[in-house]
KEVO-810640 format. One record per atom (N, C-alpha, C): residue in three letters; atom name; z, x, y. Coordinates in steps of 0.2 Angstrom, whole numbers, always signed. Last residue first. Layout:
# KEVO-810640
 residu atome     Z     X     Y
    ALA    CA     Z     X     Y
...
***
This chain:
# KEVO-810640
 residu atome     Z     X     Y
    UNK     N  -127  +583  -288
    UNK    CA  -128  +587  -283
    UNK     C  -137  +591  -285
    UNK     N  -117  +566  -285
    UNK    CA  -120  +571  -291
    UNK     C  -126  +574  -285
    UNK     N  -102  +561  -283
    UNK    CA  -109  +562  -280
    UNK     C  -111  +567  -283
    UNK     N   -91  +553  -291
    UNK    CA   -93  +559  -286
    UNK     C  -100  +559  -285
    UNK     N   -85  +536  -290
    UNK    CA   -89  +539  -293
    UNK     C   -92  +547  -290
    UNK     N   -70  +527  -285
    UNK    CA   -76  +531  -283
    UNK     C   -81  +537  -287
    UNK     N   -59  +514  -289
    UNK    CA   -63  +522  -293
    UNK     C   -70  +521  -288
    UNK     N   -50  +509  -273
    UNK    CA   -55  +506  -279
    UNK     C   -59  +516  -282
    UNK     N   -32  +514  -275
    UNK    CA   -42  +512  -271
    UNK     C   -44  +512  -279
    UNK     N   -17  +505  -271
    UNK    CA   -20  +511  -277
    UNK     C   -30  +507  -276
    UNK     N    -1  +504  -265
    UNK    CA   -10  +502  -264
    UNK     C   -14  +506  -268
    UNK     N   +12  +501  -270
    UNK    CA   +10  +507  -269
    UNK     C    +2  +504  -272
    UNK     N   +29  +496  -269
    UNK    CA   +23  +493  -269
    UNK     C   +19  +501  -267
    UNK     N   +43  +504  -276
    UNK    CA   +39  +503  -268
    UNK     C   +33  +501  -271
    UNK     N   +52  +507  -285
    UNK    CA   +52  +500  -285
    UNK     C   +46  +499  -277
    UNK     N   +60  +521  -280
    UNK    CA   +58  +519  -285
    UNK     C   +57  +510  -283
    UNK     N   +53  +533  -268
    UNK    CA   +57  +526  -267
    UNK     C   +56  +523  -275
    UNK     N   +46  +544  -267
    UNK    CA   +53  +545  -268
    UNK     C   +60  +539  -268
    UNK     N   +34  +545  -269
    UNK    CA   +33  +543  -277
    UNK     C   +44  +544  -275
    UNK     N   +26  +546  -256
    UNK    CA   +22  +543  -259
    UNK     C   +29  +540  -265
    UNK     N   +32  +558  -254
    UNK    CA   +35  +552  -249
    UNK     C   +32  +546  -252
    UNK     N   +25  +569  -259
    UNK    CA   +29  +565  -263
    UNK     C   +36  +561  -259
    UNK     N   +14  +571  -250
    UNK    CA   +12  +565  -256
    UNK     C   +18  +566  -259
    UNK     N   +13  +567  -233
    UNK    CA   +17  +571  -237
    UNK     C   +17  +567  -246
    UNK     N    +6  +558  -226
    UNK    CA    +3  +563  -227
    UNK     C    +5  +568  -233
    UNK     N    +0  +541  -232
    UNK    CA    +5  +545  -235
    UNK     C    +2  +551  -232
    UNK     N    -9  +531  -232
    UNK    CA    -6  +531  -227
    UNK     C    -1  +537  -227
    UNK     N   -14  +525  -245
    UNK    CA    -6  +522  -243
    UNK     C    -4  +525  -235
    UNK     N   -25  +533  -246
    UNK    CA   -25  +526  -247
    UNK     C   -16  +520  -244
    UNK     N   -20  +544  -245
    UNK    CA   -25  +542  -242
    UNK     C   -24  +534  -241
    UNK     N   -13  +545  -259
    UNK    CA   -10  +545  -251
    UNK     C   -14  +545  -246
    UNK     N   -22  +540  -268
    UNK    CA   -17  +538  -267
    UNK     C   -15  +538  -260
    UNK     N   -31  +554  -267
    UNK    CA   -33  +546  -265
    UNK     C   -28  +541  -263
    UNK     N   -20  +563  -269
    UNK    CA   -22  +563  -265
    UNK     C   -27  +556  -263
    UNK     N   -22  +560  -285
    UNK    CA   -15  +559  -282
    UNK     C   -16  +558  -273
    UNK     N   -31  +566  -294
    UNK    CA   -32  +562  -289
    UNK     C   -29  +558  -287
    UNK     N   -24  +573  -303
    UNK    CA   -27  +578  -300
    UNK     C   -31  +574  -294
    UNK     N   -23  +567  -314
    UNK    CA   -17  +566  -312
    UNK     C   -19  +570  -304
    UNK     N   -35  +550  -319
    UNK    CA   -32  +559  -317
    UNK     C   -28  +561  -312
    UNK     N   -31  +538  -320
    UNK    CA   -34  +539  -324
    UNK     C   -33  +547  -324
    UNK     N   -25  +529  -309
    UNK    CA   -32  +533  -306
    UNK     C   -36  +536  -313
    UNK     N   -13  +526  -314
    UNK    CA   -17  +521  -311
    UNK     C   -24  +521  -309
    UNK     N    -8  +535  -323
    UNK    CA    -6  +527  -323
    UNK     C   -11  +524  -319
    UNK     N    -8  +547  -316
    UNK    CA   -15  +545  -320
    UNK     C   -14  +537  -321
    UNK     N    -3  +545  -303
    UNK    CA    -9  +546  -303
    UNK     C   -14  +544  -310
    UNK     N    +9  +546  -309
    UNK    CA    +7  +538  -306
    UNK     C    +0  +536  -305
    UNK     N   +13  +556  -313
    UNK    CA   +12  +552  -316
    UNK     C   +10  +545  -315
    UNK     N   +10  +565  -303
    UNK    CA    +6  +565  -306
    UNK     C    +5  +558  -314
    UNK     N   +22  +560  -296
    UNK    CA   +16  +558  -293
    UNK     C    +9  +560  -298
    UNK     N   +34  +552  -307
    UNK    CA   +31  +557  -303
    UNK     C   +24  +556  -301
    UNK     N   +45  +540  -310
    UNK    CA   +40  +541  -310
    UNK     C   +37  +546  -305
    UNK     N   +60  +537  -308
    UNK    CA   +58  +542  -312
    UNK     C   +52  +546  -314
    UNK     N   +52  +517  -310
    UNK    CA   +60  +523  -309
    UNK     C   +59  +529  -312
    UNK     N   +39  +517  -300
    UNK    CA   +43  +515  -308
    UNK     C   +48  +520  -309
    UNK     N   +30  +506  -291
    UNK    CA   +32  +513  -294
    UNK     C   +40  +512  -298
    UNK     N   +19  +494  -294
    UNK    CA   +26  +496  -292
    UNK     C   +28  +503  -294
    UNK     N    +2  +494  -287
    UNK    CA    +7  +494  -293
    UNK     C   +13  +496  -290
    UNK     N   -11  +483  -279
    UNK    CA    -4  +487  -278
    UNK     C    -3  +488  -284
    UNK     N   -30  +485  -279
    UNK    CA   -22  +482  -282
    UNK     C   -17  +485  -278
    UNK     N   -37  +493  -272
    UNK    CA   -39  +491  -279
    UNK     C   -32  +484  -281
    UNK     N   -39  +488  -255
    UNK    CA   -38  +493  -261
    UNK     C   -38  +488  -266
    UNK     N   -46  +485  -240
    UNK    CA   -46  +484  -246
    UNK     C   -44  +487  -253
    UNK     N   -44  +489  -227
    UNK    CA   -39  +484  -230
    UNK     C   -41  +483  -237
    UNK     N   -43  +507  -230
    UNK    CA   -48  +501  -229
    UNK     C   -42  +495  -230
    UNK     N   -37  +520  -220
    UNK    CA   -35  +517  -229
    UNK     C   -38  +508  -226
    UNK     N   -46  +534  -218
    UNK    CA   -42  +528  -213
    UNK     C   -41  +521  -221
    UNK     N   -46  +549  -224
    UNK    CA   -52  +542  -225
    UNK     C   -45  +539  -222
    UNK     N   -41  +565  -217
    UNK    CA   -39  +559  -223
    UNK     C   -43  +553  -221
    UNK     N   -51  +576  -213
    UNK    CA   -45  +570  -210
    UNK     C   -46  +563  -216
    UNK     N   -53  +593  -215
    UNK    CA   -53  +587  -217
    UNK     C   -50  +581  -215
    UNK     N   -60  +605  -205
    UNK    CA   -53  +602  -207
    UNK     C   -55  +595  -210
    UNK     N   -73  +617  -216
    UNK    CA   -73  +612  -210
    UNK     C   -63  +608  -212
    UNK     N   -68  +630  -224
    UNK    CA   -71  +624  -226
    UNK     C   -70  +621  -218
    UNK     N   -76  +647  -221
    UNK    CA   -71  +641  -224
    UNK     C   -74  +636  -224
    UNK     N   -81  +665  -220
    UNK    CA   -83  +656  -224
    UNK     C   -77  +653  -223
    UNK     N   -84  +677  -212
    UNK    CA   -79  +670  -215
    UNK     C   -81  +666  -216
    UNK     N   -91  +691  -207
    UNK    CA   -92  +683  -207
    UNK     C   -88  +682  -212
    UNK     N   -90  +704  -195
    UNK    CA   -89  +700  -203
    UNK     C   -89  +693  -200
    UNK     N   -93  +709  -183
    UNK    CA   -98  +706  -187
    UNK     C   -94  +703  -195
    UNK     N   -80  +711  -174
    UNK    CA   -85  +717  -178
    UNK     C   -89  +712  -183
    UNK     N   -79  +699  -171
    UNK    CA   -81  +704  -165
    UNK     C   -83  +709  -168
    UNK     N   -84  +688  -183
    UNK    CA   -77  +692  -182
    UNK     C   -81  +696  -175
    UNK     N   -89  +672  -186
    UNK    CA   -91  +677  -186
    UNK     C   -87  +683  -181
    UNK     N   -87  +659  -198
    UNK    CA   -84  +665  -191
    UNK     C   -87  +670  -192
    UNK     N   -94  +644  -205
    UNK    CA   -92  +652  -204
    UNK     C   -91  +654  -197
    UNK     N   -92  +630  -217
    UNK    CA   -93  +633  -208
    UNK     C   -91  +640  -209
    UNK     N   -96  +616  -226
    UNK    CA   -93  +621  -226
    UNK     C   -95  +626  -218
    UNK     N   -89  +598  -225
    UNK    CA   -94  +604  -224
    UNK     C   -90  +612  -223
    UNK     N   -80  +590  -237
    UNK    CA   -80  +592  -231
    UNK     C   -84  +599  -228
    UNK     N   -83  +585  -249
    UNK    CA   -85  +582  -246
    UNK     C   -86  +584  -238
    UNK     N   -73  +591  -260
    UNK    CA   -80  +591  -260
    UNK     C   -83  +590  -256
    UNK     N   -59  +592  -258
    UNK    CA   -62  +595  -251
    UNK     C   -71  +592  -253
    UNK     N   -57  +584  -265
    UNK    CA   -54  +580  -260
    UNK     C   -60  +581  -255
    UNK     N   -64  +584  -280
    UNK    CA   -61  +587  -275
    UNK     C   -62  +582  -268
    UNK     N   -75  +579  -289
    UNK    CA   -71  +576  -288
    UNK     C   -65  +578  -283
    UNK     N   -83  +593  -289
    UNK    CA   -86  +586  -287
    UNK     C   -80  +581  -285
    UNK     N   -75  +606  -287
    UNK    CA   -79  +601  -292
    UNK     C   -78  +594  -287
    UNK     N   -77  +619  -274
    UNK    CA   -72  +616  -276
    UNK     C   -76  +609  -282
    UNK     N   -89  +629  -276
    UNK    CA   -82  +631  -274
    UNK     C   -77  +626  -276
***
């Protein structure tokens, strides 16, 4: 359902079961990781720079943007990228879990 490197990969999947019998799949609520004292660095965010552009500058895919806000404490991710010149904690690459 979602690839390896998904936010959601990780979060178990759950079903409803309706009063006339259909079943629902979703996914369980996710709670953003508690952001470790340890991250990879800070980098300064750069006048004009977007979030997908920060992502890859730092993560390599722009599509792991989400780590970042995890890792900064951010739940709205472009509160993450609205102050030019903000110190911004960037985690250590995490490898997906092969299945």
């Amino acid at each position: 359902m979602f690839s390896a490197s998904s936010r959601y990969a990780r979060v178990p999947d759950a079903t409803y079961t309706t009063p006339d019998g259909t079943v629902i799949a979703y996914k369980k609520r996710r709670f953003p990781s508690v952001p470790s004292g340890t991250p990879l660095g800070q980098t300064t965010l750069r006048p004009g720079e977007r979030l997908d552009q920060l992502a890859t500058r730092t993560l390599r895919d722009p599509l792991q943007f989400w780590r970042l806000c995890d890792t900064n404490g951010v739940m709205d991710p472009f509160e993450l990228v609205d102050e030019p010149g903000r110190k911004v904690n960037v985690p250590l690459a995490v490898l997906p879990e092969t299945r």
